[in-house]
C-alpha positions in Angstrom: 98.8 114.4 87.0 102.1 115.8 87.4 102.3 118.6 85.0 99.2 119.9 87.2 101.6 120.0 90.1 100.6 122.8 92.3 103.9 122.9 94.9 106.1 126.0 93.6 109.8 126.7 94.1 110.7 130.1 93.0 114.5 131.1 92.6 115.3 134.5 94.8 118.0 136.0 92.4 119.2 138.2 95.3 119.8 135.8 98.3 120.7 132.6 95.5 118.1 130.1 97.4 114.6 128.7 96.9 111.1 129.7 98.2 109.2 127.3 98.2 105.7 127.1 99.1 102.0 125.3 99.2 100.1 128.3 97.4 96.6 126.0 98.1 95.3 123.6 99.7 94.9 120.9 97.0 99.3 121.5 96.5 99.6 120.2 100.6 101.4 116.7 99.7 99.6 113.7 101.4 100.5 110.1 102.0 104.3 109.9 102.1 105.2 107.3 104.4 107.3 108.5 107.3 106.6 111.7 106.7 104.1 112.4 109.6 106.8 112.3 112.6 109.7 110.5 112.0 111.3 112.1 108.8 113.7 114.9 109.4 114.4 116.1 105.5 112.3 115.5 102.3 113.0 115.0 98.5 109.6 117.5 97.6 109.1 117.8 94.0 107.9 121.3 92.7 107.5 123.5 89.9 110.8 125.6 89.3 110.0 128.8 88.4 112.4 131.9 87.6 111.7 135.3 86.9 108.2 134.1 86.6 108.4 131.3 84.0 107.5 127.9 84.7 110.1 125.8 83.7 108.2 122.2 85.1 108.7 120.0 88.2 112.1 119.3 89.6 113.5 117.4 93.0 114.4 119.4 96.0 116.3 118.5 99.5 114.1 120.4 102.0 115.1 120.0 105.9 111.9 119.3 107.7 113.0 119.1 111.4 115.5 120.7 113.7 117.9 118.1 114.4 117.9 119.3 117.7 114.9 119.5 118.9 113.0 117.1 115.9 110.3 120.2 116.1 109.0 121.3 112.4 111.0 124.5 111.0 109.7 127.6 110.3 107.3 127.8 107.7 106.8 124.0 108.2 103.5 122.2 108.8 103.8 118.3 108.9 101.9 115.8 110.8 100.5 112.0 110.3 97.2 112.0 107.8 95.2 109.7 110.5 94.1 106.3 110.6 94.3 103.9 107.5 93.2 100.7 106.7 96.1 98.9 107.4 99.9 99.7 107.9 99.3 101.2 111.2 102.4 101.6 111.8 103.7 103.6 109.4 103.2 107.6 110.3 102.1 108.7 106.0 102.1 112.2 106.5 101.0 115.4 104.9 103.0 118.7 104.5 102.6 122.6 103.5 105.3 124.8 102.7 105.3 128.2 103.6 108.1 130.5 102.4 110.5 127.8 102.9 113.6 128.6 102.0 116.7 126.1 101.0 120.0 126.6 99.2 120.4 126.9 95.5 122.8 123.5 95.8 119.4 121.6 97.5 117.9 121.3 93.8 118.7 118.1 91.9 121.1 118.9 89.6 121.7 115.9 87.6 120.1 116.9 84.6 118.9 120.5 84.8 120.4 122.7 86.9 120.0 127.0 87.8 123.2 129.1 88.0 123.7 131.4 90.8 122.8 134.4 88.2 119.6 132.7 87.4 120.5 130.6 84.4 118.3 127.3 83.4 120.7 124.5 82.2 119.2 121.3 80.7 121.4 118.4 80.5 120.9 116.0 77.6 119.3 112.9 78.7 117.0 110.9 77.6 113.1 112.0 79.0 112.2 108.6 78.8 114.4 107.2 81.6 113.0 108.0 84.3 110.3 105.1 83.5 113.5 103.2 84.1 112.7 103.4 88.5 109.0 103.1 87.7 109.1 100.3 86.0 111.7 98.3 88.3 109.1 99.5 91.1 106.2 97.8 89.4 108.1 94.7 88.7 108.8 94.7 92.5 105.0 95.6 93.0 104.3 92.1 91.1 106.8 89.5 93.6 104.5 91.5 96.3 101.2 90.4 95.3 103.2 86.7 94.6 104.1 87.4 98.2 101.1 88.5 99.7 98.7 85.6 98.5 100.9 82.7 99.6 100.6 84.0 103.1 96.7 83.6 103.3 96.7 80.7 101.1 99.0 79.2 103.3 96.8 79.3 106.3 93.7 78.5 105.2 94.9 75.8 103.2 96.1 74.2 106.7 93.2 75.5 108.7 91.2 73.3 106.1 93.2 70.1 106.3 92.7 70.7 110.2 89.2 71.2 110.2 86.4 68.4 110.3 82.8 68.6 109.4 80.2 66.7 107.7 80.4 63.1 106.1 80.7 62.2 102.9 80.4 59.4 103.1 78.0 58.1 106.1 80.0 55.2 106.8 83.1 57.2 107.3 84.2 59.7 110.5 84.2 63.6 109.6 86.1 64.6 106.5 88.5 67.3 106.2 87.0 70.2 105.0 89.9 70.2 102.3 88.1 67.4 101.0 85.2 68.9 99.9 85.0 70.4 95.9 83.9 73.6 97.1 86.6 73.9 99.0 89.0 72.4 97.0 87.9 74.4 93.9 88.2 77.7 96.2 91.4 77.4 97.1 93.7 75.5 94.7 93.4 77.7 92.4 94.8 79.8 94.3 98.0 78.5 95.3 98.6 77.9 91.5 98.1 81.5 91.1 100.4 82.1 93.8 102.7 80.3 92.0 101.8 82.0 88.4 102.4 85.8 90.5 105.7 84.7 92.0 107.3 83.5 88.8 105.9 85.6 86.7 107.3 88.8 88.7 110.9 86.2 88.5 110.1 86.1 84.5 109.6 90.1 84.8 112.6 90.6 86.8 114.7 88.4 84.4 113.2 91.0 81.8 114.0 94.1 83.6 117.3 93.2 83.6 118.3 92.2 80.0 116.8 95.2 78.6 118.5 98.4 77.0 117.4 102.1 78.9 118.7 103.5 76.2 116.8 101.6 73.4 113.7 103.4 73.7 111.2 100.8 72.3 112.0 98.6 74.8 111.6 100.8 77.5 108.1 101.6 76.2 107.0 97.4 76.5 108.4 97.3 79.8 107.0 99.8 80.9 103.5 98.7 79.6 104.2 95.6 81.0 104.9 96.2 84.7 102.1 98.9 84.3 99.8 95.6 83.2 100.7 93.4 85.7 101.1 95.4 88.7 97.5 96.3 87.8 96.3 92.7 87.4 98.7 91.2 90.1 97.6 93.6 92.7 93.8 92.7 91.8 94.2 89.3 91.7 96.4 88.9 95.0 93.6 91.2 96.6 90.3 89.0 95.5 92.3 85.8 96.4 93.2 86.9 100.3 89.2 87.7 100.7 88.5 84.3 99.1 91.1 82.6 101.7 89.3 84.6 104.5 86.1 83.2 103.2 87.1 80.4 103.2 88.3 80.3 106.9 84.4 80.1 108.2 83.5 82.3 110.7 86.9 82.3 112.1 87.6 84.4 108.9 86.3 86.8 110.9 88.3 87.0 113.9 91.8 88.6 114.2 93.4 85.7 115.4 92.9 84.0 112.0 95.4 86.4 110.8 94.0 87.1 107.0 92.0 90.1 107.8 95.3 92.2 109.0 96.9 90.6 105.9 94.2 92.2 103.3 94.2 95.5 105.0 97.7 95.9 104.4 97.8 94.3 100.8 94.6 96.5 99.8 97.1 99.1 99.5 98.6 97.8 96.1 95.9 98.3 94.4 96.5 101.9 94.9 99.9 102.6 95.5 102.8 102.8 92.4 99.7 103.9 90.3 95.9 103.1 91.0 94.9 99.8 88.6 92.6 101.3 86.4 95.3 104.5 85.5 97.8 101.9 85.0 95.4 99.6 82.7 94.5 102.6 80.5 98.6 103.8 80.1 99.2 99.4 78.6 96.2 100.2 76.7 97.3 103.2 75.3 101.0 101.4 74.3 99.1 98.3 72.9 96.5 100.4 70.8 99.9 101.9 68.7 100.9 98.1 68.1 97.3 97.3 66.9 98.4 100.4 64.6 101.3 99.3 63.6 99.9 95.5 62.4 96.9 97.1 60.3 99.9 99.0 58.7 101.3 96.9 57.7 104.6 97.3 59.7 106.6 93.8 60.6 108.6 94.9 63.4 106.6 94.6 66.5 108.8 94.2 70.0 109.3 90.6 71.5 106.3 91.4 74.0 103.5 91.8 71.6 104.7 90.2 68.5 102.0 87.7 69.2 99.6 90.7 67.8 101.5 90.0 64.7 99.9 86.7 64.3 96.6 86.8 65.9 95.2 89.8 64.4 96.1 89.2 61.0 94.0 85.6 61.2 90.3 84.9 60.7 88.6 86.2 63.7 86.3 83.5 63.6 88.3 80.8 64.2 88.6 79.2 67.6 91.1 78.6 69.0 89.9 75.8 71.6 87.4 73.9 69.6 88.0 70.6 70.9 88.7 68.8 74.0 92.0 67.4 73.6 93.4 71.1 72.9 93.5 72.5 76.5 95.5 69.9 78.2 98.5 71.6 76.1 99.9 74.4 77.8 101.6 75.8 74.1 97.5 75.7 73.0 96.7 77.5 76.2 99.2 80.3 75.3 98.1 80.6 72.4 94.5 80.9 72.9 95.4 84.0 75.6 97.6 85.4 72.9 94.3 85.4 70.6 91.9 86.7 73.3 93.6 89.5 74.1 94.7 90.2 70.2 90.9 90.2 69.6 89.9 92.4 72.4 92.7 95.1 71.7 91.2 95.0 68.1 88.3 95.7 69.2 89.0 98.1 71.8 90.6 99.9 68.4 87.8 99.7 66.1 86.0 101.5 68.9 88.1 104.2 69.3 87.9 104.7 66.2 84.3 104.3 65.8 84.3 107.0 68.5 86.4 109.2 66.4 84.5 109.3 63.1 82.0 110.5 65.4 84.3 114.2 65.3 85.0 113.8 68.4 88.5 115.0 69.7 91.4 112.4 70.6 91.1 113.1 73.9 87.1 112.6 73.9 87.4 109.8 71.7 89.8 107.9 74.5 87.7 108.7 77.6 84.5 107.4 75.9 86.3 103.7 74.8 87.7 103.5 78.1 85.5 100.1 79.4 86.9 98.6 76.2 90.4 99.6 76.4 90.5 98.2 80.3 88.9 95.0 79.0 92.0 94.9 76.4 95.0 95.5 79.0 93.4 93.0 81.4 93.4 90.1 78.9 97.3 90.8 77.8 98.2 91.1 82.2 96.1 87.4 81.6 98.1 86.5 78.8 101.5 87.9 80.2 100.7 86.0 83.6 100.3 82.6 82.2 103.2 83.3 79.6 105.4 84.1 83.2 104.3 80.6 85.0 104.6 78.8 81.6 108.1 79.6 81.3 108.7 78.2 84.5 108.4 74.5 82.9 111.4 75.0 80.8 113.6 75.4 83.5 115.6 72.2 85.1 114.2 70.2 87.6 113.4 67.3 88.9 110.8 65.7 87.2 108.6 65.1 90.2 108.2 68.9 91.2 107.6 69.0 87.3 104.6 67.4 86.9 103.3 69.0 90.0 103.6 72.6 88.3 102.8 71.4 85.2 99.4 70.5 86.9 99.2 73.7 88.4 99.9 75.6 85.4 97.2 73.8 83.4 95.1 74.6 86.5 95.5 78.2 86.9 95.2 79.3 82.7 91.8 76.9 82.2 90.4 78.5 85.6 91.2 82.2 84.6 89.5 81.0 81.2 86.2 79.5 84.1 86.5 82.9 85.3 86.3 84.8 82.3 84.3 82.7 80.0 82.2 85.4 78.5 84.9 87.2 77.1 86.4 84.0 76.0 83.5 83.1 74.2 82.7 87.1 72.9 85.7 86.4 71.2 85.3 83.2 69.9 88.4 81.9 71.0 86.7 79.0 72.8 83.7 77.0 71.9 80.5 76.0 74.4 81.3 72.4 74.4 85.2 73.1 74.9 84.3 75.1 78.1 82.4 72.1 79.1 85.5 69.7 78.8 87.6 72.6 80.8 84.7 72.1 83.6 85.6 69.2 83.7 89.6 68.5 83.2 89.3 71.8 86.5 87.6 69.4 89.1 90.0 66.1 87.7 93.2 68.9 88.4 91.5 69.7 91.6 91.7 66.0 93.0 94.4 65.2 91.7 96.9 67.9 93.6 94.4 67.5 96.8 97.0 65.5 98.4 100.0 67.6 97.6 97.9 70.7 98.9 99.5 71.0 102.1 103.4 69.8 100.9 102.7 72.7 98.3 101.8 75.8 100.8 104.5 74.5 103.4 107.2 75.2 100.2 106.0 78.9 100.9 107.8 78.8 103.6 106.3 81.0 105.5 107.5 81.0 109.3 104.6 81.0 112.1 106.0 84.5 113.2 105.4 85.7 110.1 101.8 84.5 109.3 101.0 85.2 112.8 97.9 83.2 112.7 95.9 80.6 115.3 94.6 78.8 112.4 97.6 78.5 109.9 100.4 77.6 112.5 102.9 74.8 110.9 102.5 72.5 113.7 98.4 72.3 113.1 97.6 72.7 116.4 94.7 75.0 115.9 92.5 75.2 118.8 94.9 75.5 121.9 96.4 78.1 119.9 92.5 79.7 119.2 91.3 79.3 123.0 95.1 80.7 124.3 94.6 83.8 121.9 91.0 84.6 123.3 92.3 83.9 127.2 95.0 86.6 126.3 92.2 89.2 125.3 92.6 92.7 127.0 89.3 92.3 127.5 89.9 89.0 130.3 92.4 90.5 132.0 89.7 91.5 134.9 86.4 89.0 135.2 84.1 91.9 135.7 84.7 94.6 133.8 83.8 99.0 134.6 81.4 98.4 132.6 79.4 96.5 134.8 79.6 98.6 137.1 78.4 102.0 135.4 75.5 100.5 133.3 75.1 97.0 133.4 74.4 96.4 137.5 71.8 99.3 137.6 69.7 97.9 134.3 69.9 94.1 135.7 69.1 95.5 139.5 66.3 97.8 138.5 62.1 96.8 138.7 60.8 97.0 134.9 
């Protein structure tokens, strides 16, 4: 909530410098990463106020260190926040300002600036830009998650070609556990979503870079749609390294499989660059206006959302899967996420508005359709996310890597339909029987990239020193690696341990 920002800068007329301070505890800035002991200046953003007016939050360059000694200045308290989840290694710090004083050329300037007399100068720009650096973070926050999930998948898709257990059949020696349809139905989908993150962040980033900051309606879909998909990215790259881990067995469990460090470092991306569910509700807000401006009656919708054009102006109760031959087309798949997520941002409108006729205030209205609004901006992140893999099969290529995407993308959109069925069917853009036949095309997908499993996650190219994992190494050569990283415990470096000593020799020694 930044207009609620608490930090103050005032401007001292008579020495021509800024104050600034932490006037209560909730205005101490947390999290900033580097902050705690490293960092030796700061961009701090506070509210500028002169001769007692607030005039809203600007940049300043505050010097947090001598450069001599590295010790806080006066006025100054900094340290690291404490232990995290993951990310250990980076010192995120916290910091109040006490009478801190800088000089008056330390403020950001660019576009507002305050004379040495006192005098607030704006700058014509346009307000809307500075969603310009959000968005091309969120964009970068997507190829993370892409990034993120084909490290785990990568392991435990070679841990289970590794691994042997059970018969399938009796006659036979010990399968791989890669062979098995739970397995198999665990994890490929998840290598095609891999894929689906990665070029759908490549689609966004081709995106980012056509459009105009200075044409103001497509900075408003951009930003919705990095908002969207960082949201849904982040979630899904998060639910799929816990599914790898799960997938590991018990050795899931154990550092030296390597995915547990890896989801408490990506857990953070849910959270960082805007928390999910804030970013979900600022799409839904951008979306609900295009609902608006289809039921009146207006033509020109942006490129991203035109599809509302279509969809909501059709018989809701047509399917659009309603027979089996339809969803082994990838165009019919697109479509039928256009039309789910048209038909749940129409009805996450009639709600609101349902909520409104109810004399409730706009604000009141909006907090109270919130579960439908969410539901709304997740199925356009679904729709935009198979839309970004989708594209990928129009680019050149050789036609044998072709057919294995095109597998994969047919894989990924029916599973996401699997996963999400009820909605699917709530808005009738699927039928019970055609959900049957995608059960079934899902498992005939699954064995049929089984044996390209492996080729696929090795593509990653992920190096063993940067998975850093006993079970996922490239050369498959799991359990010397597993029994050499338990030899090289801290805790076999002596035989007997102190502990023995001060507790263990006494209890074993003494006459119960």
């Amino acid at each position: 909530f930044l207009r609620g920002l608490e930090t103050v800068a005032d401007y001292d007329l008579e020495n021509k410098r800024f104050v600034l301070n932490s006037p209560t505890l909730t205005s101490i800035k947390w999290w900033p990463g580097g902050l705690g002991k490293t960092s030796t200046h700061a961009l701090v953003m506070a509210q500028l106020r002169i001769r007692g007016k607030i005039l809203g939050p600007h940049m300043f360059l505050v010097q947090l260190r001598d450069m001599e000694t590295h010790l806080p200045r006066t006025g100054i308290t900094v340290g690291d926040i404490g232990p995290k989840m993951g990310f250990e290694s980076i010192d995120n710090g916290f910091l109040l300002l006490n009478n801190v004083t800088i000089p008056r050329e330390h403020m950001l300037m660019k576009y507002a600036e305050v004379t040495e007399d006192g005098e607030y100068i704006q700058h014509e720009r346009n307000k809307k830009l500075t969603y310009g650096t959000m968005t091309l973070v969120r964009v970068g926050m997507v190829a993370y998650s892409g990034t993120c999930l084909a490290k785990p998948i990568t392991i435990a898709i070679r841990y289970s070609a590794v691994r042997r257990q059970g018969h399938i059949n009796p006659r036979e020696g010990e399968v791989q556990v890669l062979d098995y349809g739970s397995q198999q139905y665990r994890l490929l989908p998840l290598v095609a979503m891999a894929h689906a993150v990665i070029f759908t962040a490549g689609w966004m980033g081709d995106q980012f870079r056509q459009f105009s900051p200075s044409n103001s309606e497509e900075l408003k879909e951009m930003h919705c749609n990095s908002s969207c998909l960082k949201a849904s990215c982040s979630q899904l790259m998060v639910q799929g390294i816990e599914m790898c881990r799960l997938a590991c067995g018990g050795h899931g469990y154990s550092q030296a499989c390597g995915i547990p460090r890896m989801y408490a470092n990506a857990a953070s991306a849910e959270l960082v660059e805007g928390e999910n569910y804030v970013l979900w509700l600022q799409c839904a807000r951008y979306l609900v206006k295009c609902v608006g401006m289809v039921t009146s009656g207006q033509s020109s919708l942006p490129a991203g959302v035109q599809y509302l054009q279509t969809w909501l102006t059709c018989d809701e109760s047509i399917s659009v899967l309603d027979k089996s031959h339809l969803i082994k087309n990838v165009s019919t798949l697109l479509n039928a996420f256009q039309c789910h997520a048209a038909r749940q941002l129409s009805a996450a409108s009639r709600e609101l508005s349902s909520q409104l006729s109810r004399d409730l205030s706009q604000q009141e209205a909006w907090n109270l359709s919130h579960p439908w609004l969410i539901r709304a901006a997740k199925a356009h992140g679904e729709y935009l996310i198979v839309r970004g893999f989708a594209d990928i099969l129009n680019k050149p290529m050789a036609s044998s890597l072709k057919e294995v995407l095109h597998k994969e993308v047919l894989l990924y959109a029916l599973w996401r339909i699997e996963q999400c069925s009820g909605d699917f069917l709530e808005t009738i853009t699927l039928t019970p029987s055609t959900l049957q036949d995608i059960h079934s095309l899902v498992s005939e997908l699954l064995t049929d990239l089984r044996p390209e499993a492996v080729r696929i996650v090795d593509a990653f190219s992920h190096h063993d020193a940067t998975l850093r994992s006993t079970l996922g190494s490239y050369d498959g050569d799991v359990y010397r690696r597993l029994f050499e990283w338990a030899k090289n415990s801290p805790l076999n470096k002596q035989q007997v341990t102190d502990g023995y000593y001060k507790h263990l020799r006494g209890l074993l020694k003494a006459k119960l």
